[in-house]
N, C-alpha and C positions, 0 to 999 in steps of 0.2 A: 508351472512355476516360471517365472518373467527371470530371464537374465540381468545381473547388475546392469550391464549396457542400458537395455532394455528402459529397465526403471527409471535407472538415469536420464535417460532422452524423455519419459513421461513427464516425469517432475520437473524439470527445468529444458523446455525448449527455446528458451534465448538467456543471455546476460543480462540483461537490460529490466530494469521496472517492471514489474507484473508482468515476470516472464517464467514465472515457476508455480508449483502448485502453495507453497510454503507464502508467498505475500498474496493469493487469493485466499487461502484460508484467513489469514487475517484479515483480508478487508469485508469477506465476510464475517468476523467477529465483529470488525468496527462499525458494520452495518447496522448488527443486530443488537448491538451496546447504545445505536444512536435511535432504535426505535422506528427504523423506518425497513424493514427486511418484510418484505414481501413473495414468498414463493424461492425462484431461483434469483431476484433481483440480487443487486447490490450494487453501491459504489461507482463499481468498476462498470455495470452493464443496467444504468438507469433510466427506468422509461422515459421520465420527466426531469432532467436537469433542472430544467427553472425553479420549479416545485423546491424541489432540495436543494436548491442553493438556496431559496429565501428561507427554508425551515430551518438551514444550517447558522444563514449568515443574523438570524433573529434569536439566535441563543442555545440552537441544539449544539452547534462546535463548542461554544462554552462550556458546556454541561459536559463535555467530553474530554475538555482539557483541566478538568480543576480534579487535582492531583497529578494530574502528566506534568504540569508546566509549577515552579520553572526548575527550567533538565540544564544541567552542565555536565561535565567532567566528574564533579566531585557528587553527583547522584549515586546511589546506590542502583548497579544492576544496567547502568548505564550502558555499558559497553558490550559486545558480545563475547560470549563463551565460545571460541575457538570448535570445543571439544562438543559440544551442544549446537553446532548450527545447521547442520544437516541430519538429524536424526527425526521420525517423522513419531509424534507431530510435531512440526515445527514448535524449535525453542528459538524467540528472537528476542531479544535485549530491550530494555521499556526504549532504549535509545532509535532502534530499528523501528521498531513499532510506531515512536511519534513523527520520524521521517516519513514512515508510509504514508499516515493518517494525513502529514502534509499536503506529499505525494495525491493522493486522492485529491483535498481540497480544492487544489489549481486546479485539476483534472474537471474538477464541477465549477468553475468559476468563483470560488468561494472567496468573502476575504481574507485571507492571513491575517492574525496578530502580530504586535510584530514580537513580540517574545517567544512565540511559534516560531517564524523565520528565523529569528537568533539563534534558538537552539538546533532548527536544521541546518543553519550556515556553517554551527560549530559540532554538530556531530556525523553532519553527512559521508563522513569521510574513514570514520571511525568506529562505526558499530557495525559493519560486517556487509557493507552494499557489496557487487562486482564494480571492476572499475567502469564496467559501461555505465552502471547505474548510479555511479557518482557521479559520471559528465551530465549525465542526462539530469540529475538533479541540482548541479553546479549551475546548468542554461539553464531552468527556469526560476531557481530563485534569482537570476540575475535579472532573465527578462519578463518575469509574471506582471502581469497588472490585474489585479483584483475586479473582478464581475467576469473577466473574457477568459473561460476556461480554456485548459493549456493541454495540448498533445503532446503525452509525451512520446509516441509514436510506439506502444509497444507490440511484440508482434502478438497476434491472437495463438490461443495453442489450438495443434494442430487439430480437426475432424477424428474425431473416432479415439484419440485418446484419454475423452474423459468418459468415465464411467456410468457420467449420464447421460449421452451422447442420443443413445435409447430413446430415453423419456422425454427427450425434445425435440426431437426429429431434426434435430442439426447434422445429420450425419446422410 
């Protein structure tokens, strides 16, 4: 049995953007909701950028924002649950979840909508980021330009603490 410390250093080894096991599981959800998951791919670890960004930016991101968009304040569910945001599996807020989906986006060069960006401009702040993971989302909605995917510099997690470590010989 793993120590709280322990656990705690698995699940989250940085502040920052895709630095916890809780926004990999969901960009693996968002992977696999976009129809493009492949094996261990995703999102975050794409063979082929280009590929996916033309299948994103020719109507699969649409097909992924119709019911997410449009998100303000007065959505339902918007916000994060305090008491629900660390318990596993991850419970994040539809408001969290469309920052990520963003998050990703630039990540592959993607366009943004911009009612996409309005709602990350107005929820980033607010459904439950770290504050590193708000600056780091503050700079690139400022300085993203659509096609030139954006680093957000996160750190990778470490060798041997993920549980597939094994099966892929990354360790």
């Amino acid at each position: 049995m793993r120590s709280t410390k322990e656990v705690e250093q698995i699940e989250k080894w940085g502040t920052g953007l895709f630095e916890n096991v809780a926004d990999e599981a969901i960009v693996r959800e968002l992977t696999r909701e976009s129809g493009f998951a492949k094996g261990p791919e995703n999102f975050l670890f794409p063979s082929n950028v280009e590929s996916y960004r033309e299948k994103l930016d020719h109507g699969a991101l649409d097909r992924m924002l119709v019911g997410r968009l449009p998100m303000d304040l007065s959505t339902e569910n918007t916000i994060q649950d305090k008491d629900k945001m660390w318990i596993w599996p991850p419970s994040r807020c539809t408001g969290y979840r469309l920052c990520l989906l963003g998050a990703v986006m630039m990540q592959l060069g993607c366009r943004l909508r911009s009612d996409l960006r309005l709602s990350m401009e107005e929820l980033h702040t607010i459904v439950g980021f770290s504050r590193n993971a708000q600056v780091q989302l503050r700079h690139a909605l400022n300085v993203y330009v659509d096609g030139t995917p954006y680093n957000f510099g996160a750190k990778p997690q470490p060798i041997g603490t993920n549980s597939d470590d094994w099966a892929t010989n990354s360790v």
